[in-house]
N, C-alpha and C positions, 0 to 999 in steps of 0.2 A: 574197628569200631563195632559196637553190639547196640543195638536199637530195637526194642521191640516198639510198632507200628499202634501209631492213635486209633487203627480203625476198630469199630467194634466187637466184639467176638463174633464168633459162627455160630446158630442156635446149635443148642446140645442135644441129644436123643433123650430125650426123657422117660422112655422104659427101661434105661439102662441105666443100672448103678457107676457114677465116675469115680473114678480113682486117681487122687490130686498126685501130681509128681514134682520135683523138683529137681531142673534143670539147671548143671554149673556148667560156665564157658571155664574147662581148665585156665589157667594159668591168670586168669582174672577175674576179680573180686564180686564175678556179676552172677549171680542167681535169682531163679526164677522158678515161679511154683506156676504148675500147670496144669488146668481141669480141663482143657480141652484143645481142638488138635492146635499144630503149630508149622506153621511154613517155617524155614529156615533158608536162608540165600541171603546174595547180594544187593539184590533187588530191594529196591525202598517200597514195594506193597508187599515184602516176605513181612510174615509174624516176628520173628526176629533175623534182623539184618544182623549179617557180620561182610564188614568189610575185606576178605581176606583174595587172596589171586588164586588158591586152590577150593575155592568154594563158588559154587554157581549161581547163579541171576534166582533160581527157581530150587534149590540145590536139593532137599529132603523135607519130610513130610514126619511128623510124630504125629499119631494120632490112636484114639481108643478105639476096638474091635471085637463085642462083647463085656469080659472080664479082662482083655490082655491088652497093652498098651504096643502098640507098633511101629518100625520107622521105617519107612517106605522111601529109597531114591526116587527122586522126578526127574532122572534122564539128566544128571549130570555128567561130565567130559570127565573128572579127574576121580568120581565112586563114590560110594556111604561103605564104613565097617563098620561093624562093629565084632569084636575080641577079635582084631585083626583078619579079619573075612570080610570080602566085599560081598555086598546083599547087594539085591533088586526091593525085600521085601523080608521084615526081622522079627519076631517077636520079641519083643522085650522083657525079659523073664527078671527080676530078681534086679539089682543096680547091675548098668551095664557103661561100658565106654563106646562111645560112636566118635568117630573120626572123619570127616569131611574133605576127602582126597589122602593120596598115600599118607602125607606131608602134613597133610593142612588141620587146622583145629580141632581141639579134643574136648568133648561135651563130657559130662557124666549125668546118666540119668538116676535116677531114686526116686520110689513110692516114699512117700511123708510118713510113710508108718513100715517101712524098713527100719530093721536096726541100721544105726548110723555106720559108717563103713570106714575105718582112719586106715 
């Protein structure tokens, strides 16, 4: 199950230019455009919940850092990849795949003004 959370956004930095992204949960019909950061877990106050057994209460963090968009694990038990490397801490350069434990769920991210990727 994928939920993104009724609570409000987070203010945004506003001397910084944001850069919208659009997040797809692989294998499900769900995306989602993103101007600012995002909790990811199991957890019902994550930004988006995914119900999954290899993804954590708190699991990962996307968020913008300047000009670059970043995914940051929060000390989950089973890791964050992404291009098959577990991070602590990622840039996100260019559309990337992030994976949420060896096993567990596969995101893809994209700037909205990326060529489209098939």
């Amino acid at each position: 199950m994928f939920n993104f959370s009724s609570r409000p956004p987070r203010p945004s930095a506003p001397q910084q230019e944001r850069r919208q992204l659009q997040l797809t949960v692989v294998g499900t019909a769900r995306s989602y455009d993103l101007d600012d950061s995002v909790i990811i877990g199991s957890h019902a106050s994550c930004d988006l919940q995914i119900n999954d057994d290899k993804v954590g209460g708190r699991h990962a963090e996307i968020y913008q850092a300047g000009p670059l968009w970043w995914i940051r694990d929060l000390g989950s038990v089973d890791g964050t990849f992404v291009r098959g490397e577990v991070v602590e801490a990622e840039p996100l350069e260019g559309p990337s795949e992030i994976q949420l434990g060896a096993d567990g769920p596969i995101l893809f991210l994209r700037g909205l003004d990326d060529a489209r990727v098939e």
